[in-house]
N, C-alpha and C positions, 0 to 999 in steps of 0.2 A: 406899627402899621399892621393890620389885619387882612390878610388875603384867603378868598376862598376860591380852589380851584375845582373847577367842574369837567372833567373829562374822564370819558368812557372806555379810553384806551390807556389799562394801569400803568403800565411801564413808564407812558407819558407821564402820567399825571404824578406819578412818583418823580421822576426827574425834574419835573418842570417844579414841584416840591420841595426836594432837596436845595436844588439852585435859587429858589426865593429863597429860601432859610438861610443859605449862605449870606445873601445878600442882605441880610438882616428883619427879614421881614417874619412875623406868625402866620404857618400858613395852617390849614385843612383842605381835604382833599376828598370831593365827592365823585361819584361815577354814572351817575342819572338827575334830571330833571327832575324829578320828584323829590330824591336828596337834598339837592341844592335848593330847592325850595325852604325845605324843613329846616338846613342850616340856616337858612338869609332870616328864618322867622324865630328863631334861638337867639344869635347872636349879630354884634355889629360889625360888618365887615368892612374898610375903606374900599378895597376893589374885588370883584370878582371877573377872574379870569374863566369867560362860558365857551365853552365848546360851545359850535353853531349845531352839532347832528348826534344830541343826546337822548339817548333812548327813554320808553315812559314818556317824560315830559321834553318837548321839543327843544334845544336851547333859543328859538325864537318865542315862544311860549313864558320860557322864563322871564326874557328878555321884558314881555310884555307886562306881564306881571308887575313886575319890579318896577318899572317906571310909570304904570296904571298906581301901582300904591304909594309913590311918592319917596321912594327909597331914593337916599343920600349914597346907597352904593355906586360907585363907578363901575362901567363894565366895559372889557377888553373881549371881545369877540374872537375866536378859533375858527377858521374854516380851512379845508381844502381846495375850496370852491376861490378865488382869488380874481374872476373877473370884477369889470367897473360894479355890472348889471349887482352881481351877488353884495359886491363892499355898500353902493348904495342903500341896498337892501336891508342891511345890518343895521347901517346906521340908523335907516327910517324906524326900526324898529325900536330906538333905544339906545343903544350900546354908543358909548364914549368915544369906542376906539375897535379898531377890525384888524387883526394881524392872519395872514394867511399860510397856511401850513406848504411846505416847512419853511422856517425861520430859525436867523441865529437867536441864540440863549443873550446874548447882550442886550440885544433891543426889545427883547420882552420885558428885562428888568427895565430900561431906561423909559419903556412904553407905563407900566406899572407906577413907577416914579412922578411919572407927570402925571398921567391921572390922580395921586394923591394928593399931587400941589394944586390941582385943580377940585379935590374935595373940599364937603363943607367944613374940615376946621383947615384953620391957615397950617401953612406948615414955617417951620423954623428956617431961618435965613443958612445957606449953606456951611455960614463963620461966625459964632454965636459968643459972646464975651459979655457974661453976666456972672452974679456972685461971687466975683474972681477964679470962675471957670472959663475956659478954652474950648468950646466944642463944637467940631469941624463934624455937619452933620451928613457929610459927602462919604469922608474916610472912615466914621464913625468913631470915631476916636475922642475922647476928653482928656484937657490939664489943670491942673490947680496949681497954679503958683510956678508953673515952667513944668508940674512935674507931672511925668503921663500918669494918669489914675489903671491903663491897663485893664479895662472894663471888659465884662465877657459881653456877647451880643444883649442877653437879655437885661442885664446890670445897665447897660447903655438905651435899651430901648424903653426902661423905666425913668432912666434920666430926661428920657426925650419928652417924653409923655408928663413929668412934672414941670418940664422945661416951658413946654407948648400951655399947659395951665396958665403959668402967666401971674402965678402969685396965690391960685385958689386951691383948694385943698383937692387933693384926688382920691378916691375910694378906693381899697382894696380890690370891690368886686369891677371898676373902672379897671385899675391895672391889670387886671389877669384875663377880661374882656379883651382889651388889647393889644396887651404883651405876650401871653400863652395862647397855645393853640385850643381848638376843643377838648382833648383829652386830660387838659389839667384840671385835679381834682382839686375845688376848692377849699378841701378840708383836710388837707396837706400843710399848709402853712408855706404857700410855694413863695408867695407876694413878701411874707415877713422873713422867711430866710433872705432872701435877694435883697430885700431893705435894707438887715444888716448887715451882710455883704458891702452894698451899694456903700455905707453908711462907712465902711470900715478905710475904704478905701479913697472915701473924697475926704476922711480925716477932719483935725480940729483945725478951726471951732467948728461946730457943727449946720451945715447947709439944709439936713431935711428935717422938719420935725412932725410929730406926730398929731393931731388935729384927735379929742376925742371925740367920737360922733360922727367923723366926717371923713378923717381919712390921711392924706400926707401931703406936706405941703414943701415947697422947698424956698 
């Protein structure tokens, strides 16, 4: 899952960062309305998390944007401001969801989560038993055959993403869209080391294979 956070105050927006990324999620991290524009029209995010009072371009501006063009992003609204009058407000404009400052770091993640279940691709059942895999996509954790595979975050959130496919093949430039953040270079080989990784550790016989033309499939 892809997250873009938009907040003007870095300290925040680093933190609020770090703790998605813990939580398993790819995050980026803008600092103006104008940024987060240019990222939402780069790449696909599942949610962005908008500050409501971002400099340049307004986070209600964005807000409008985004749902004037028809964007599949979810958005989690930031404010200070925490009356009915203001939360209404937010929502009128768009935004999925309104958290008002300050808040615990729990329920941003838990806020974040639901918005994805509620994006346009389904998301996976929380206890998932296919392939002769085990995978609990709460604790983020997979087994094959009783035995923990011990997947690193991103090992695990390529599984997820071929999981959610459903049988079709997924592109290189699909996975690293979704599993890496912006700064991954796609000409790295980030997607094909993690493959074999991926690959090394869900063992024989083998689960993913390689699709020419198209991509990977599990």
């Amino acid at each position: 899952m892809r997250v873009l956070v938009a907040e003007d105050e870095r300290p925040l927006a680093e933190l609020l960062a770090t703790g998605l990324r813990r939580a398993g999620f790819a995050v980026d991290t803008v600092h103006s309305g104008d940024a987060a524009l240019d990222h939402l029209d780069l790449h696909p995010y599942d949610v962005l998390v908008l500050d409501r009072d971002l400099p340049r371009v307004h986070g209600d501006d964005v807000a409008r944007r985004l749902v004037a063009g028809g964007s599949p992003t979810r958005i989690l609204m930031l404010t200070a401001a925490t009356g009915v009058e203001d939360r209404v407000e937010g929502l009128d404009l768009g935004a999925d969801d309104y958290l008002g400052k300050p808040f615990e770091f729990p329920e941003l993640v838990s806020r974040v989560r639901a918005l994805r279940r509620r994006s346009a691709r389904p998301p996976l059942p929380p206890l998932l038993e296919r392939y002769g895999l085990r995978v609990d996509t709460a604790r983020r954790t997979a087994h094959r055959d009783g035995r923990d595979l011990g997947l690193s975050p991103k090992e695990f959130s390529v599984l997820q993403i071929l999981l959610e496919a459903d049988g079709a093949a997924v592109s290189a430039e699909e996975l690293l869209d979704r599993a890496w953040d912006a700064h991954a270079d796609p000409f790295t080989g980030a997607v094909r080391v993690c493959m074999s990784k991926l690959r090394a550790k869900l063992g024989v016989p083998a689960l993913i294979r390689t699709v020419q033309g198209a991509g990977y499939q599990l």
